[in-house]
C-alpha positions in Angstrom: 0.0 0.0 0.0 2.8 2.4 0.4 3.7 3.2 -3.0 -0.5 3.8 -3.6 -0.2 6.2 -0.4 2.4 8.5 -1.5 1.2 8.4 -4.7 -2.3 10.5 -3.1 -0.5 12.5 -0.6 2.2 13.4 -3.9 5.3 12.3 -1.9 7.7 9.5 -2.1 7.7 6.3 -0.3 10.8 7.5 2.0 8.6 10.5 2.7 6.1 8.7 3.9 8.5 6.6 6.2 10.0 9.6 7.6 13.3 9.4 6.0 15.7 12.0 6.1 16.0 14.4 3.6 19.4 13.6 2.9 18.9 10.0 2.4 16.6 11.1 -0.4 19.0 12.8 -2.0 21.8 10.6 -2.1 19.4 7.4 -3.2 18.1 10.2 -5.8 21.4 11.2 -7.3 22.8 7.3 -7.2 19.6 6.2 -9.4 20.5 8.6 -11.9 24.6 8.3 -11.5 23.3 4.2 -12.6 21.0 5.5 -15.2 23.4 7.6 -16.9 26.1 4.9 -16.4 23.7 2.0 -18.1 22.9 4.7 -20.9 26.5 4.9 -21.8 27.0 1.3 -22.1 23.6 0.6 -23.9 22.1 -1.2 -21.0 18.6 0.0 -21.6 16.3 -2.8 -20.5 18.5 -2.6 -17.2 17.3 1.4 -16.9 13.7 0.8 -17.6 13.2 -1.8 -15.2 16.2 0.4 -12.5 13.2 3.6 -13.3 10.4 1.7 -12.8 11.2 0.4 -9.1 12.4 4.0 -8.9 8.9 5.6 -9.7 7.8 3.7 -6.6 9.8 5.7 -4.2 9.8 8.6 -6.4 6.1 8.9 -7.8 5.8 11.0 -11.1 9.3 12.5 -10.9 9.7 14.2 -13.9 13.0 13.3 -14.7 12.6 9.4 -13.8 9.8 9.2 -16.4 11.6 11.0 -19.0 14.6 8.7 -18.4 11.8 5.7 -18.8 10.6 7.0 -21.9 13.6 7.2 -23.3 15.1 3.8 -22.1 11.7 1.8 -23.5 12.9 3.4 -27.0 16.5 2.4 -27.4 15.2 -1.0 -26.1 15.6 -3.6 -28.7 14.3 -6.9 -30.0 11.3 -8.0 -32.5 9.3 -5.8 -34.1 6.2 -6.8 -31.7 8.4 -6.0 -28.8 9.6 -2.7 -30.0 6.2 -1.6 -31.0 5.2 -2.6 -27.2 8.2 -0.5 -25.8 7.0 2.2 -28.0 3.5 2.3 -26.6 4.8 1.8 -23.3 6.4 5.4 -23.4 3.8 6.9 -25.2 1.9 6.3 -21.6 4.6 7.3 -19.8 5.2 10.3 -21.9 1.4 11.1 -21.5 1.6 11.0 -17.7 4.3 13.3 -17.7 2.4 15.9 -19.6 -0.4 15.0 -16.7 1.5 15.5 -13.6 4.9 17.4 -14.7 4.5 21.3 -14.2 8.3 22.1 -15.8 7.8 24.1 -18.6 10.8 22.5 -20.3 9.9 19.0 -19.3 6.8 19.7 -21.0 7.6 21.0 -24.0 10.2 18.7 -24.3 7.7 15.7 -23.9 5.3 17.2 -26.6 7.7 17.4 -29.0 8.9 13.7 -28.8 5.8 12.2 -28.3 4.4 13.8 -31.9 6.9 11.7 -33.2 6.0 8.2 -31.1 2.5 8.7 -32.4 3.9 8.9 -35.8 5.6 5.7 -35.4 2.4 3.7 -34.3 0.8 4.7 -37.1 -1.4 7.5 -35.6 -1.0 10.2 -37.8 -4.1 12.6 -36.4 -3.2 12.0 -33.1 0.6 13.2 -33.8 -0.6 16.3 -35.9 -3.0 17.1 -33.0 -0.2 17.3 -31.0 2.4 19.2 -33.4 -0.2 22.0 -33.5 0.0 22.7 -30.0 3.6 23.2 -30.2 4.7 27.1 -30.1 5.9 28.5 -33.6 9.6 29.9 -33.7 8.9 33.4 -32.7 6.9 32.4 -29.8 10.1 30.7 -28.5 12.0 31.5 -25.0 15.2 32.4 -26.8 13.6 35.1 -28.7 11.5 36.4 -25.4 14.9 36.1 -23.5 17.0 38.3 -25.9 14.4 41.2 -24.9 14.9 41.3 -21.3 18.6 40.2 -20.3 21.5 42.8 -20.4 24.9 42.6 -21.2 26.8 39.3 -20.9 23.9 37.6 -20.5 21.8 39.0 -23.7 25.1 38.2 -25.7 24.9 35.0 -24.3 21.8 34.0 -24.9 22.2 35.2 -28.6 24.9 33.2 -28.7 23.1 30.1 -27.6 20.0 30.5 -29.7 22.5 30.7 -32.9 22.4 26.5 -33.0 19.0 25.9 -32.5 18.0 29.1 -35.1 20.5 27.0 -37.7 18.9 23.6 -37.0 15.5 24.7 -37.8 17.0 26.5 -40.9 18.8 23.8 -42.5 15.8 21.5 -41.6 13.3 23.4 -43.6 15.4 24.0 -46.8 16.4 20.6 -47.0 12.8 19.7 -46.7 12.4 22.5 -49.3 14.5 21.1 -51.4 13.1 17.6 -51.4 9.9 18.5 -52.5 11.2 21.3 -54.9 13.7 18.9 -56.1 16.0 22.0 -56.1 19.5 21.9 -55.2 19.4 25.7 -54.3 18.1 25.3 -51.3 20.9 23.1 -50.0 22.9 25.6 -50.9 21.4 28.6 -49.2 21.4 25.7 -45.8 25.4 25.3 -46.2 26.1 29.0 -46.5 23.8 30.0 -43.3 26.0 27.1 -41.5 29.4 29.0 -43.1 28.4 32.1 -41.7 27.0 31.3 -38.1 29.9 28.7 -37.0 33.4 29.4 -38.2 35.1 28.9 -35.1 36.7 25.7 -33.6 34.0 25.0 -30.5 31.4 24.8 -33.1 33.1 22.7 -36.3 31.2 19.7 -34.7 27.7 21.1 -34.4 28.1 22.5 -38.0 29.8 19.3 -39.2 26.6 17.4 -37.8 24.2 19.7 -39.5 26.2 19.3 -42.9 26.1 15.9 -42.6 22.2 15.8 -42.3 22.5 18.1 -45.5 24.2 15.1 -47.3 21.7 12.6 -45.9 
């Protein structure tokens, strides 16, 4: 009954039993040093079972379900089992947009999951969800530019460049495949000349080239 109990009362198991505070921490931080460790080494059946016994201490932690969801989608094996996986997170994902009040998490989680329903084959429910996204302007990195000051304006200029040129390349090499027009690569590989010539960023612009060649 515990697990059902903090579950109500939106606390964890150790919660419930009076734990300290620190306890809770340091069995919080080693689930996900064991989680990132398995994720390195591909163990992912091993981290969704490690976050599901997790979610029972630590009901509808945010970052424990996204780090289920993911897991259940690098899992492999038959078809039938991957397409189980796949609805698997699409739940999980679905309870995180439920119970997770991070604007980040959130957004995060309705992006990916447009593209789970895509995989299961349902297309209207994966539209439905794409149209709630914001558009670019509507974006934080454009609200954030208005309001910060000095360092950190130039910062966060800075940071929105590689996001801005994603989205860029994206569209004009979808552009070009439906346009059949070789132009529009083009234009892509010249934005990416002119936003990253210097050494830190040769490997997010060598990644976005690549996906140009693709």
């Amino acid at each position: 009954m515990l697990p059902a109990l903090a579950n109500y009362f939106r606390i964890s198991v150790d919660e419930l039993m009076c734990v300290s505070e620190l306890e809770m921490k340091e069995k919080y931080a080693e689930i996900n040093r064991t989680w990132d460790e398995n994720n390195k080494k591909g163990k992912h059946s091993e981290n969704a079972a490690l976050m599901r016994r997790s979610l029972k201490t630590f009901p509808n932690d945010a970052l424990l379900l996204v780090q289920l969801s993911t897991s259940l989608e690098k899992i492999g094996g038959s078809e039938v089992e991957k397409l189980e996986h796949l609805r698997e997170s699409i739940a999980v994902q679905e309870q995180i947009l439920r119970f997770c009040k991070d604007s980040e998490v959130r957004g995060a989680t309705m992006y990916n999951i447009c593209f789970a329903y895509w995989k299961i084959g349902e297309r209207e429910k994966a539209l439905g969800q794409a149209e709630k996204l914001p558009n670019l302007y509507k974006a934080r990195e454009n609200a954030l530019v208005y309001f910060l000051r000095g360092e950190e304006r130039k910062a966060a200029a800075r940071e929105a460049l590689m996001p801005l040129a994603w989205a860029i390349s994206l569209h004009l090499k979808v552009l070009y495949e439906e346009e059949n027009d070789p132009a529009y690569l083009s234009k892509a590989a010249q934005v990416i000349d002119i936003l990253f010539d210097g050494e830190e960023q040769r490997e997010f612009a060598d990644s976005l080239r690549r996906t140009l060649a693709d």
